[in-house]
C-alpha positions as CSV (number, residue, x, y, z in Angstrom):
1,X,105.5,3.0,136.6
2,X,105.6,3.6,132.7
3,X,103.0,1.0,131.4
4,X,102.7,0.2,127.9
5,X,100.6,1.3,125.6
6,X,101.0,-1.1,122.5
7,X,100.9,-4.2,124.2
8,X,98.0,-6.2,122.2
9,X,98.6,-3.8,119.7
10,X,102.3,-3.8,118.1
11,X,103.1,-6.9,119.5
12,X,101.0,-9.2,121.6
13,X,99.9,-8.7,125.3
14,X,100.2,-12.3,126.5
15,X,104.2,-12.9,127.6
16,X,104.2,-16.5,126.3
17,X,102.4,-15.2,123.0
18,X,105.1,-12.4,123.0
19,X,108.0,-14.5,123.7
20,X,107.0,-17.5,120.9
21,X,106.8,-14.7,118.4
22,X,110.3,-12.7,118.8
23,X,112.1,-16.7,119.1
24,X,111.1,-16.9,115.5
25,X,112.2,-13.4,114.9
26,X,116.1,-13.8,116.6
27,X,119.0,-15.7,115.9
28,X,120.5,-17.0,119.1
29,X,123.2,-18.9,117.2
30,X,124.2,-15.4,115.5
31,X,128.0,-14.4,116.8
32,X,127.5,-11.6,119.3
33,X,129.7,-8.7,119.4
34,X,131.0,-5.4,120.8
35,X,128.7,-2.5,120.1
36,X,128.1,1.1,120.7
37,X,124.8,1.5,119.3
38,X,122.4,0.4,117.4
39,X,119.9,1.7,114.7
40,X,116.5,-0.6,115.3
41,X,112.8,0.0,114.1
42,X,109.5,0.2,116.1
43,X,106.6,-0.8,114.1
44,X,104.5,-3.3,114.7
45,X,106.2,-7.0,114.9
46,X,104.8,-8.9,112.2
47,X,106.2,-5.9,109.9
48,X,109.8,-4.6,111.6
49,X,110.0,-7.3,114.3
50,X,112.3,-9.6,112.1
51,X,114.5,-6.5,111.3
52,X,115.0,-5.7,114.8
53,X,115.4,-9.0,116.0
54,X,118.3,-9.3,113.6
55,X,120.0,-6.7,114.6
56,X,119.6,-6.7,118.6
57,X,121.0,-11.0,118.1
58,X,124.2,-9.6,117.5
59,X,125.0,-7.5,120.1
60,X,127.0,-8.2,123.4
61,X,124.6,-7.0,126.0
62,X,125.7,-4.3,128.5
63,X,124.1,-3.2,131.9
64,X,122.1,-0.2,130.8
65,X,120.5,0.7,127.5
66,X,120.2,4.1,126.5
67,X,117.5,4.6,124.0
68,X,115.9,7.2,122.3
69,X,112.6,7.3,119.7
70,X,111.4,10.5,118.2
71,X,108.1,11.9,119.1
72,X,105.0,10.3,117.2
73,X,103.0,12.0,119.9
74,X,103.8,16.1,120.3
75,X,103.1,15.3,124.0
76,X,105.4,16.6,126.6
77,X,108.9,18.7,126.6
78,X,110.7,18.2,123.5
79,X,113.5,16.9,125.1
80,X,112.7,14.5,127.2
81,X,114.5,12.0,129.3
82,X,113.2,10.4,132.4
83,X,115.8,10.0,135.5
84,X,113.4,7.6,137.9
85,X,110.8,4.8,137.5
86,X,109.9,1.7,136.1
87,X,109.1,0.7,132.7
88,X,106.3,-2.3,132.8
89,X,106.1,-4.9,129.3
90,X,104.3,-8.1,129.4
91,X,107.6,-9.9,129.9
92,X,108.5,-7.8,132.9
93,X,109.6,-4.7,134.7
94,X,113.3,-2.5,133.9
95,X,114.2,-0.3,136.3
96,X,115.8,2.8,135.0
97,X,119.5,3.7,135.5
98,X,118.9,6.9,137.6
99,X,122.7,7.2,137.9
100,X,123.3,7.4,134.3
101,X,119.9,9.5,133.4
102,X,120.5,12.0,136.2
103,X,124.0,12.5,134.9
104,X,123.1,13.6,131.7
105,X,120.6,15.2,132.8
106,X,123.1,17.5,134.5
107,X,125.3,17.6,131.9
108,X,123.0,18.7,128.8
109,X,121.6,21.6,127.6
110,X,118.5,20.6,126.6
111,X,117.3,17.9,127.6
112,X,114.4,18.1,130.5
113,X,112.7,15.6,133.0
114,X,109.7,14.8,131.4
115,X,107.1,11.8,132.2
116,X,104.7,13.4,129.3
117,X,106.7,12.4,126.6
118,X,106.9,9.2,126.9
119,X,103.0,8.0,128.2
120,X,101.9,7.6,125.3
121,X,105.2,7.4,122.6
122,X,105.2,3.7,121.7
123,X,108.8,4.4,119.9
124,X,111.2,3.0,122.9
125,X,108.6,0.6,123.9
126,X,108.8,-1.7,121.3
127,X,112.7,-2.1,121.5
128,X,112.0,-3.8,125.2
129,X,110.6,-7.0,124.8
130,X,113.5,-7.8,122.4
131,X,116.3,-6.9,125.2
132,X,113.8,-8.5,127.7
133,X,114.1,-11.7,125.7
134,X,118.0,-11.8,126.0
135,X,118.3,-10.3,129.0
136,X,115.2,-9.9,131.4
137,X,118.1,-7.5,133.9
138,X,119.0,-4.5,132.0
139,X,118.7,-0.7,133.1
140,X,117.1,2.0,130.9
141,X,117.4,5.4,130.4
142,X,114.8,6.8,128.0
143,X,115.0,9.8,125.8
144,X,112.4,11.3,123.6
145,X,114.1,13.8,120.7
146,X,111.2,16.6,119.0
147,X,112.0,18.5,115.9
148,X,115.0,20.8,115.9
149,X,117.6,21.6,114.1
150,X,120.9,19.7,113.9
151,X,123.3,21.2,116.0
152,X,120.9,20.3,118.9
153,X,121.2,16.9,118.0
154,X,124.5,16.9,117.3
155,X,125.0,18.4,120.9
156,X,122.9,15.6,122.8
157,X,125.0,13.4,121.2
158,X,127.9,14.8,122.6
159,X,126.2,14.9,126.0
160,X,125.5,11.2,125.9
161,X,129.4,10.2,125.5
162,X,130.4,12.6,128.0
163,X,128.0,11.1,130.4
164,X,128.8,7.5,129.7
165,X,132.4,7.9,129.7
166,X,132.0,9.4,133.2
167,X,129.7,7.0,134.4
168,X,132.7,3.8,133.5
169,X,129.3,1.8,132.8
170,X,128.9,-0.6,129.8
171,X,126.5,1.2,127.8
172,X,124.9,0.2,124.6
173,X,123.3,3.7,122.7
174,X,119.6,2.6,120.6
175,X,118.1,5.4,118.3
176,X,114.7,4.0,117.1
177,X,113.4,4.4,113.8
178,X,111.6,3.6,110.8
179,X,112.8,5.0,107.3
180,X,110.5,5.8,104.5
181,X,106.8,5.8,105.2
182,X,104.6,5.3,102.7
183,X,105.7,5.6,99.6
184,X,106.2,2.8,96.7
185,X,109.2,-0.4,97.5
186,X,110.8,1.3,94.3
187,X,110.9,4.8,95.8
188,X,111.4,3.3,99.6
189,X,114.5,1.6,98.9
190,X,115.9,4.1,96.5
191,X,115.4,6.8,99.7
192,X,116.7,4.9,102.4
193,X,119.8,3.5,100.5
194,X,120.7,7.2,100.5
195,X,120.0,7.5,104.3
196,X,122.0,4.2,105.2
197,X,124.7,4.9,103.3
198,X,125.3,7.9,105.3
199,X,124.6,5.8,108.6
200,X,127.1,3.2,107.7
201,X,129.7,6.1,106.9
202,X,129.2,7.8,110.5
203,X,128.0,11.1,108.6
204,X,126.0,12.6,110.8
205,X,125.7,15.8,108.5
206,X,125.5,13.6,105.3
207,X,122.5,11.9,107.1
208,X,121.0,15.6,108.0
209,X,121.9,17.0,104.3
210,X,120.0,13.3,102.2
211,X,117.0,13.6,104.8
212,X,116.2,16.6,103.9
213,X,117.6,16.8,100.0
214,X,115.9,13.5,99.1
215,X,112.6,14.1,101.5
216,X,113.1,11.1,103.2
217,X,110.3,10.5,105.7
218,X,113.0,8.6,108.4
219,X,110.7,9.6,111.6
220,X,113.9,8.6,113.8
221,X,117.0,10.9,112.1
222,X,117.2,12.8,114.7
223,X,118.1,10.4,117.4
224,X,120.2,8.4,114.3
225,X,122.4,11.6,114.5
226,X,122.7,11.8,117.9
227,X,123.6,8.7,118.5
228,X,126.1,8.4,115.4
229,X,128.0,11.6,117.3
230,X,127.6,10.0,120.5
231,X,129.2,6.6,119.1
232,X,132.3,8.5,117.4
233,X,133.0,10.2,120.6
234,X,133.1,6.5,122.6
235,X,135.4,4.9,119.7
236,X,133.4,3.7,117.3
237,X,135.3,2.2,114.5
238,X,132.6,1.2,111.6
239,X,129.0,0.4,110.9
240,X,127.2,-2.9,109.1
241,X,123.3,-3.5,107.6
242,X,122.3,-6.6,109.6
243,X,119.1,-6.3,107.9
244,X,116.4,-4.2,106.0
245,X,112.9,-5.0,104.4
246,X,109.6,-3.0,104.2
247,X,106.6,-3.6,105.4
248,X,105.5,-4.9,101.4
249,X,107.5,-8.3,102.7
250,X,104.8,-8.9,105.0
251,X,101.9,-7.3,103.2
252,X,102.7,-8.3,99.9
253,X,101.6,-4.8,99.0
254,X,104.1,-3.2,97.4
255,X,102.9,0.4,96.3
256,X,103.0,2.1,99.7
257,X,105.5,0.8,102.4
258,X,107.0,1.2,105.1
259,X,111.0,1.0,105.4
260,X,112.7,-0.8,108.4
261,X,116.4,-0.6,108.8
262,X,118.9,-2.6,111.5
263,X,122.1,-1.2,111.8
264,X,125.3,-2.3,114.3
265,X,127.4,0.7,115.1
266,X,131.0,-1.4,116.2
267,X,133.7,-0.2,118.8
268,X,134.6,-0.7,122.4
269,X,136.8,-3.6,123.3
């Protein structure tokens, strides 16, 4: 049982709190569609929550989310993916997709069963109440993704089609992720136009390359490139910007923000 840790914290604790606050934060009239993956944030509501809501609104709903968060923590292998268990949030419990995880688990060259990881790593945890709230039925498979270079990446992501194309499942990919941290709304959106661009152009390597030209402080490239691989591999034929605003929205403070970034990666039928 995988409890959470930012419950009371990122979002609230109390399930009818929780649920009150992501309704104002959907759109349930908002035209639902086929999609690979998504790119969704993980701060706390009041600041990302209407950025991921937008984004998760406009997505058909498969049986198992993949989903995978970088590590905020340094806890645990730096691969991580558990295969077994239960993953607790206020608005209930989702049982992992052993099936799917122990596949690619079998298939992949570096990723490792690894409870550590994720303990503690509030990144994937904050993506659940919002599929909760659509869907209270859905199967997991969680993946945490360290620091390393991009070929790893790149590999994972290759991993992950080959694991969901064998597995016949409808799967829907997540990569969590904030963009810029902390730096001005000027110099924020400057940055993370450069890093959506190459999102919504499926360039994983133009992603890598502006990351690291431009400095951008995106805590979640890595699983953005492994999941934009992943999603060319299953068919993907295009990307969209369902929403993006910075934490200054909320605060009002607009000389150090944070970035937040929804993105619909389309394909499948």
């Amino acid at each position: 049982m995988r409890n959470p840790v930012v419950a009371g914290q990122f979002y609230p604790a109390s399930a009818s709190e929780l649920k009150a606050m992501i309704k104002k934060m959907v759109d349930e009239k908002a035209k639902k569609e086929e999609v690979i993956g998504l790119i969704s944030p993980h701060a706390g509501y009041i600041y990302s929550g209407p950025v991921a809501g937008a984004a998760i609104s406009r997505i058909k709903f498969p049986e198992t989310f993949i989903i995978m968060g970088p590590s905020h923590t340094g806890s645990g292998r730096p691969f991580s993916i558990m295969t077994e268990g239960v993953w607790k949030t206020p608005l209930g419990e989702i049982e992992i997709d052993s099936e799917l995880g122990k596949k690619l688990l079998a298939n992949s060259k570096y990723l490792q069963e690894d409870k550590a990881a994720h303990l503690y790593e509030h990144s994937i945890e904050v993506q659940l109440p919002f599929l909760q709230y659509f869907k209270p039925d859905f199967k997991l498979v969680p993946i945490i993704l360290a620091y390393a270079g991009g070929a790893v990446y790149k590999e994972i992501g290759r991993e992950l089609a080959k694991a969901v194309k064998e597995s016949g499942k409808k799967v829907v990919i997540i990569a969590s992720s904030d963009m810029t941290h902390y730096e001005s709304q000027g110099s924020a959106q400057k940055k993370d136009t450069q890093a959506i661009e190459a999102m919504l152009d499926l360039d994983e390597d133009e992603l890598l390359k502006r990351v690291e030209e431009f400095n951008i402080s995106m805590c979640g490239f890595a699983p953005a490139v492994s999941l934009i691989v992943a999603a060319k591999e299953l068919g993907a034929t295009g990307a969209e910007l369902v929403k993006y605003q910075t934490s200054g929205d909320t605060t009002g403070d607009y000389s150090a923000v944070v970035g937040y970034a929804g993105i619909i990666i389309k394909g499948g039928e």
